[in-house]
C-alpha positions as CSV (number, residue, x, y, z in Angstrom):
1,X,-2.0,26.8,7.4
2,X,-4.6,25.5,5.2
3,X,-5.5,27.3,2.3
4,X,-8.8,27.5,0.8
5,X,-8.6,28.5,-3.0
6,X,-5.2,28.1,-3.4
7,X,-4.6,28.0,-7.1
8,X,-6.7,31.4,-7.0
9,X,-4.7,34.7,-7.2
10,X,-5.2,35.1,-3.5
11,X,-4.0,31.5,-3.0
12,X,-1.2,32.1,-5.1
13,X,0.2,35.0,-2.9
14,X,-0.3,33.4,0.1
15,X,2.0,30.5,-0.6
16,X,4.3,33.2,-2.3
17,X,4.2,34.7,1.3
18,X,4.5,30.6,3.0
19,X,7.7,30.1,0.8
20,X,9.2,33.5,1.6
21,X,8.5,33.4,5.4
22,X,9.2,29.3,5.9
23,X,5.7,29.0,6.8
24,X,4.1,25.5,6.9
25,X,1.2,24.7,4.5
26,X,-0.9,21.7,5.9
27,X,-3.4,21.0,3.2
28,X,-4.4,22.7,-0.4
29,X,-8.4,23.2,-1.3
30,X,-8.4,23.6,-5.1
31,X,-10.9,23.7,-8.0
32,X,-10.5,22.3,-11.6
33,X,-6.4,23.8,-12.2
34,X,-5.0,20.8,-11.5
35,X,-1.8,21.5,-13.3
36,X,-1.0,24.6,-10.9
37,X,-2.4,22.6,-7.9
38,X,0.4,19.4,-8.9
39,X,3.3,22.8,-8.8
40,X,2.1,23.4,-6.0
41,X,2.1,20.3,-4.2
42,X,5.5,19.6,-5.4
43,X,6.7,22.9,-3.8
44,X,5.0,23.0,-0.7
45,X,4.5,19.1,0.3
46,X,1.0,19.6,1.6
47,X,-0.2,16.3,3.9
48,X,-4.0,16.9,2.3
49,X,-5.4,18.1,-0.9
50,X,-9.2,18.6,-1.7
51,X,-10.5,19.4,-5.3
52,X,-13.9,20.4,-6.3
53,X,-14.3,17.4,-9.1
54,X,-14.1,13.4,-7.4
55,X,-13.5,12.7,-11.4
56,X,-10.1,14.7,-11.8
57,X,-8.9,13.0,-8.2
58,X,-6.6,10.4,-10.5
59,X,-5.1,14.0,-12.2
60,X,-3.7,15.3,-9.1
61,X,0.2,13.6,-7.5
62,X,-0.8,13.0,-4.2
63,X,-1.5,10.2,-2.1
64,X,-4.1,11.7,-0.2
65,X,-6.8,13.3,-2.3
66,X,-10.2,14.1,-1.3
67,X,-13.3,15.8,-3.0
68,X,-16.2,17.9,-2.9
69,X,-17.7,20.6,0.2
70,X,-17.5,17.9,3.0
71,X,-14.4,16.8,2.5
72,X,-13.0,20.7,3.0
73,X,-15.0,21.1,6.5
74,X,-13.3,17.7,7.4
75,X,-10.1,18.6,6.6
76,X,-10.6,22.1,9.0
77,X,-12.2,20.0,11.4
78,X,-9.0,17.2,11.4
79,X,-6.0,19.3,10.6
80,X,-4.3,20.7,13.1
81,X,-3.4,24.4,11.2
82,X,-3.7,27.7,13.5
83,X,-4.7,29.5,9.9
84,X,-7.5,28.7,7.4
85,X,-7.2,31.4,4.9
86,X,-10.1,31.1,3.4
87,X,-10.1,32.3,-0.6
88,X,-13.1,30.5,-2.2
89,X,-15.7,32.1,-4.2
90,X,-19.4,32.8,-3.2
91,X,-21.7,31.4,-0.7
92,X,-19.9,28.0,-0.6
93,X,-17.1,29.8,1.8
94,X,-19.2,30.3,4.2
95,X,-19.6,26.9,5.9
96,X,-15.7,26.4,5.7
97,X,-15.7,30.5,7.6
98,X,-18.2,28.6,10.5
99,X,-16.1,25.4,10.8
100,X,-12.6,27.2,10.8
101,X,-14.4,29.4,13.9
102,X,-15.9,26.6,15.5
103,X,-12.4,24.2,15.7
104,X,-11.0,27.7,17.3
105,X,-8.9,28.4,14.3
106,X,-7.9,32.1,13.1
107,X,-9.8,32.8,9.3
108,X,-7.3,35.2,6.7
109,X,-10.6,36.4,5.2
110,X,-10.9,37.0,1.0
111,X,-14.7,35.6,1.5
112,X,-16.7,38.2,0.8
113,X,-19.8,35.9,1.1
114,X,-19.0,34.9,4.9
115,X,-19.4,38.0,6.5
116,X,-22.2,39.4,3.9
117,X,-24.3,36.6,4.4
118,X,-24.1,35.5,7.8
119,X,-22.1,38.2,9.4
120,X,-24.0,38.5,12.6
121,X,-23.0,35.2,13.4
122,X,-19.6,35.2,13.1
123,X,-17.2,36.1,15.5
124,X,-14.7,38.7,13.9
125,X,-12.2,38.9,16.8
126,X,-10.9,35.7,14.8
127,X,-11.2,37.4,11.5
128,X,-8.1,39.1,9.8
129,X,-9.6,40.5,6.4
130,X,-6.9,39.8,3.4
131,X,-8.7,42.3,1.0
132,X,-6.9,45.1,0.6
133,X,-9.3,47.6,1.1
134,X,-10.5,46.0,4.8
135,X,-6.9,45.9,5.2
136,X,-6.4,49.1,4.2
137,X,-8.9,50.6,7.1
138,X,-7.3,48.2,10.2
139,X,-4.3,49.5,9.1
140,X,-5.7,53.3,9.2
141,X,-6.8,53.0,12.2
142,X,-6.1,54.1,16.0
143,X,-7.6,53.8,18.9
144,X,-6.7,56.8,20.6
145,X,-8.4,59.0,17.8
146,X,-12.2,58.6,17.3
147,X,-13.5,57.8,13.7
148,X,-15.9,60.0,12.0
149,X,-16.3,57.9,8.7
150,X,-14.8,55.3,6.1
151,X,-14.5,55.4,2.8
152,X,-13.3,52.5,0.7
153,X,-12.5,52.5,-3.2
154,X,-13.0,51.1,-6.3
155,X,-11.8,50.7,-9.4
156,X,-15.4,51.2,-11.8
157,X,-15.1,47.9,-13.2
158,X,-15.7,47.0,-17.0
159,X,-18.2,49.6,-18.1
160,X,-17.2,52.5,-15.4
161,X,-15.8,54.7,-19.1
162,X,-19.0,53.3,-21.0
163,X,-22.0,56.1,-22.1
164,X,-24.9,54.9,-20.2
165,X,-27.4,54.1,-23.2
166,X,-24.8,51.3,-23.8
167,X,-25.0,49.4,-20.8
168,X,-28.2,47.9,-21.5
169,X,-26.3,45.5,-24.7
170,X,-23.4,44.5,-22.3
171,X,-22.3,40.8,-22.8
172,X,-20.6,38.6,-20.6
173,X,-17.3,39.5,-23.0
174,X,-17.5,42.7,-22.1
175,X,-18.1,42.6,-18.7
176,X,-14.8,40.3,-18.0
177,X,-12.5,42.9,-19.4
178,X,-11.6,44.6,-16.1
179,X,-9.9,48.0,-16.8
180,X,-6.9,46.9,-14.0
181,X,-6.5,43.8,-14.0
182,X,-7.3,40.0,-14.4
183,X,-10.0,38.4,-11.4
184,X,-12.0,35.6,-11.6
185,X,-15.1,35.5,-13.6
186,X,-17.7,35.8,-10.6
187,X,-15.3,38.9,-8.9
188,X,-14.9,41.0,-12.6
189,X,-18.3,40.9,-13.2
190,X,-19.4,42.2,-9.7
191,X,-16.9,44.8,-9.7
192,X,-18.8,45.1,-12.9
193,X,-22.4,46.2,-11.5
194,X,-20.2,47.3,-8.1
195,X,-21.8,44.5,-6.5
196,X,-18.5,43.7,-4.9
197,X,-18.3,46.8,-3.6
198,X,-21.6,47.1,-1.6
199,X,-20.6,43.6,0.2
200,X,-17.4,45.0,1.0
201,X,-19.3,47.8,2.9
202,X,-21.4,45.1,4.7
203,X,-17.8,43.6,5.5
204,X,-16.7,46.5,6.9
205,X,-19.7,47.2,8.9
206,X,-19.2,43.9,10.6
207,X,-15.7,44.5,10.9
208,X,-15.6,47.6,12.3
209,X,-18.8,48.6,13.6
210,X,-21.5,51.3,13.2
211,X,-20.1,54.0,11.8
212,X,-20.8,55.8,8.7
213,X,-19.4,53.9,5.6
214,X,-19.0,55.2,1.5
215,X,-17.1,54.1,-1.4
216,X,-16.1,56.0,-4.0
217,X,-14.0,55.6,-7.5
218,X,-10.1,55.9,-7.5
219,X,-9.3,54.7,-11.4
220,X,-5.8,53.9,-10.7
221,X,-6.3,51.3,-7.6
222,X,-3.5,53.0,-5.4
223,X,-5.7,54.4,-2.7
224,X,-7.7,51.8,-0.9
225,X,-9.0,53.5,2.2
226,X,-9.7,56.6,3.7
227,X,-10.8,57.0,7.4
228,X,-12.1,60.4,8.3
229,X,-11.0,61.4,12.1
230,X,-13.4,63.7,14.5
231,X,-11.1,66.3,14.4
232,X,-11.3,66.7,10.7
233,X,-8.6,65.2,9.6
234,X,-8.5,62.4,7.2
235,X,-5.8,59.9,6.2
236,X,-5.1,57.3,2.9
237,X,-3.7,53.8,2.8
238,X,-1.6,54.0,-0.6
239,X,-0.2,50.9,-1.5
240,X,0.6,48.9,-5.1
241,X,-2.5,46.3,-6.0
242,X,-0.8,43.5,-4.3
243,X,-2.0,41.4,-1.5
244,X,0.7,39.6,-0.2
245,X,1.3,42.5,2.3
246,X,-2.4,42.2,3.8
247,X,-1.9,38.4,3.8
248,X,1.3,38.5,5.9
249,X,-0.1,40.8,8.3
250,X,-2.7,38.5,9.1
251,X,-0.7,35.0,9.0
252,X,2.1,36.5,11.0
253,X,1.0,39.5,13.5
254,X,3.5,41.9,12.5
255,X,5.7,42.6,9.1
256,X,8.8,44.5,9.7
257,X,10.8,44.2,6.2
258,X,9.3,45.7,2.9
259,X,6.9,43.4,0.8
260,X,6.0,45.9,-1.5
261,X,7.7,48.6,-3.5
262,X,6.5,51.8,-2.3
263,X,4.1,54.1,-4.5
264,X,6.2,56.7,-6.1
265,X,4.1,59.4,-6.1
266,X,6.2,61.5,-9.1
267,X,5.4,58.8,-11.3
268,X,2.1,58.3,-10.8
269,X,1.3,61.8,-11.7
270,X,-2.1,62.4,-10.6
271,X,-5.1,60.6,-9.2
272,X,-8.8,60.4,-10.2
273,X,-11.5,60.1,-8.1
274,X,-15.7,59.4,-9.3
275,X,-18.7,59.5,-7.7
276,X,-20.8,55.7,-7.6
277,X,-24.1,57.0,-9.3
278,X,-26.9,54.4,-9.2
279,X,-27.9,55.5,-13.1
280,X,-24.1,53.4,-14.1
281,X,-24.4,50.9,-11.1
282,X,-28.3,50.4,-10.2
283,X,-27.2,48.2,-7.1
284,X,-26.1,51.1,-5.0
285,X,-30.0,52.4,-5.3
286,X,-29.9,49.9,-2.2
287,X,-26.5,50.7,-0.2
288,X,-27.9,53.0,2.5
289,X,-31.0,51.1,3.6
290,X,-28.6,47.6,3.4
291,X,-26.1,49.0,5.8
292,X,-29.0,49.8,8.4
293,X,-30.1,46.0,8.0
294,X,-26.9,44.4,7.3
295,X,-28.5,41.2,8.0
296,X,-30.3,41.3,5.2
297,X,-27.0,40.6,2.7
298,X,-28.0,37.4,2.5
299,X,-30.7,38.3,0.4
300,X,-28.3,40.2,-1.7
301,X,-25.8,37.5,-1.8
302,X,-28.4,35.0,-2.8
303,X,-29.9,37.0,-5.7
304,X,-26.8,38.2,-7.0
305,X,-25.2,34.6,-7.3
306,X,-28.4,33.5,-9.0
307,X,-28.7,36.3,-11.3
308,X,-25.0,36.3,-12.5
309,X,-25.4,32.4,-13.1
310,X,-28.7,33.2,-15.5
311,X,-26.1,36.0,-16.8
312,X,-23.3,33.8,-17.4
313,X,-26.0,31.3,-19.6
314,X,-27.2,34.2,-21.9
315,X,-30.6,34.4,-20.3
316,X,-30.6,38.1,-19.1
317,X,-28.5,40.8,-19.9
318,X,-25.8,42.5,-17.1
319,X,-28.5,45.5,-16.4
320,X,-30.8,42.5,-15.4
321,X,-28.4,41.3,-12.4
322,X,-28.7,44.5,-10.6
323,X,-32.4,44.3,-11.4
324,X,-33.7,41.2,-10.1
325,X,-31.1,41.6,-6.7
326,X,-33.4,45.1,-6.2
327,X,-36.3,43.0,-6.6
328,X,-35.6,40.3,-4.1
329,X,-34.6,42.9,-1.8
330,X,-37.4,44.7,-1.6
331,X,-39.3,41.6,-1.7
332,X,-37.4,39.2,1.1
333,X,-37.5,42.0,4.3
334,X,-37.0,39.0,6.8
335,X,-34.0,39.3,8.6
336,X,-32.4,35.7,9.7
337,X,-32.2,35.1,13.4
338,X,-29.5,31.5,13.1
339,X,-27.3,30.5,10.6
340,X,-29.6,28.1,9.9
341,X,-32.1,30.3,9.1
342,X,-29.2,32.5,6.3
343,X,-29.2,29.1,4.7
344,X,-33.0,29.1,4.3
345,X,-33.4,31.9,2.9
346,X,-30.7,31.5,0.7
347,X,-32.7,29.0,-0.9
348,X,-36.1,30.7,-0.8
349,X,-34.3,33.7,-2.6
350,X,-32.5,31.8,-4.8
351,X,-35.6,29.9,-5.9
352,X,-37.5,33.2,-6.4
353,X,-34.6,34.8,-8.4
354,X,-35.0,31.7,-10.6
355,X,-38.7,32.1,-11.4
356,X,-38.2,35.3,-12.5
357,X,-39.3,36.2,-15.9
């Protein structure tokens, strides 16, 4: 396999789940942790190894080091790996998503951006999502039973416990401390504003279908799906926060020894579910009319990545990201008809996002 964001926590369990199942790992795509990436490499003997920085290449024990976006697409385009799994962060995934599809590879999908941005164009038979709560619904479901509804969850992020008057003087400090557990920056602060949740509804839609989606609140992150059945009846995936069992479903088919310790329900105790109001996350003010365009995510996707960089510099404050990704949608009502025409207007929004007062 090649594995896209590999010194990531989704990276990280992947290779936990290569070293466990003798799988072999062709090349490593990293960012700036070179000390984890040279563990790595020691471990798993990878014949390619791509970093984000050309400056750190001399940092990183391996004969054949590359750098930078192109270098990743050739790597897909040369290696001869079955599996990309694809765990990088934002919009820069989704040319290695096309690429992977194009060579006729399989993708193990923790890209949110892919699908949200440019998920009309990709072809999901070849798609196994890796987030656990995509995962959570393929494993739900069943052919023989027609779906009513699905319901994914989330966690509330940060400022889900916060009095509403406060949110307004949340700093980027704030924002990072996730009630559950540790993400990157870019992934705690939109679970933050529950931006991560509304592209995981535009994932599933693309996924799965039309059908009627919703997300709600489940504080304790052991319910990640719900799918509601015709005939009333509705079942949960309840698992431990761990993605290594998602991740060897979709590198290997099938999984028929246990990955996970199950959920002991006595010790848990209880469960506690919230409604997603749009007075604590403003973003979900535009969930219903996104899911009847899901084309449109690429507007979202571009004005949220802006906004959260101008966040991250101290130039707005974290009410402001939901803000100005309202504002661009309401403004930007084209939808893109090519791929190259997502990556046109993820500049014009970008741009526009930018000028923004």
């Amino acid at each position: 396999m090649i594995i896209l964001g590999s010194t990531g926590s989704i990276g990280v369990n992947a290779l936990a789940i290569a070293e466990r199942f003798s799988l072999n790992v062709e090349a490593l795509v990293a960012g700036n942790s070179i000390d984890r990436l040279n563990q790595q490499i020691e471990k798993h003997r990878p014949n390619w190894v791509v970093i984000a920085n050309e400056a750190d290449i001399p940092r990183v024990n391996h004969p054949n080091v590359l750098s930078g976006e192109e270098a990743i697409l050739r790597v897909i385009e040369e290696a001869d790996s079955e599996f990309v799994v694809n765990a990088l962060v934002g919009f820069l995934g989704l040319r290695p998503t096309l690429k992977a599809l194009e060579r006729g590879k399989k993708v193990a999908l923790a890209n949110k951006e892919s699908l949200v941005a440019a998920g009309a164009f990709i072809d999901t038979s070849r798609i196994h999502p890796i987030d656990s709560e995509h995962f959570g619904l393929w494993y739900l479901l069943n052919d023989s039973r027609p779906v009513k509804k699905m319901t994914i969850t989330a966690s509330g992020g940060a400022f889900r416990d916060w009095p509403l008057e406060k949110l307004a003087t949340a700093t980027l400090e704030d924002a990072l401390k996730h009630p559950n557990w540790s993400m990157g920056q870019k992934i705690t602060i939109d679970s933050a504003s529950m931006m991560n949740k509304l592209f995981e509804l535009l994932e599933a839609r693309w996924l799965f279908g039309e059908l009627d989606y919703d997300a709600i609140i489940e504080t304790r992150s052991l319910i990640h799906a719900f799918v509601d059945f015709a005939d009333g009846s509705t079942t949960a995936h309840i698992a431990g926060a761990n993605m290594q069992l998602p991740i060897a479903y979709a590198l290997m088919g099938k999984v028929e020894e246990q990955i996970l310790e199950p959920v002991d329900l006595l010790k848990v105790g209880g469960l506690e579910f919230r409604e997603i109001t749009k007075e604590r996350y403003p973003v979900w003010e535009i969930k219903e009319a996104l899911l009847r365009e899901p084309q449109r995510g690429a507007v979202v996707n571009a004005a949220n990545e802006a906004a959260i960089a101008q966040f991250i510099a101290g130039n707005i404050g974290f009410l402001d990201i939901s803000r100005r990704v309202v504002d661009a949608f309401e403004h930007f009502d084209r939808v893109p008809g090519s791929v190259e025409e997502v990556f046109a207007i993820d500049e014009e929004v970008r741009a526009y996002v930018g000028a923004m007062s």
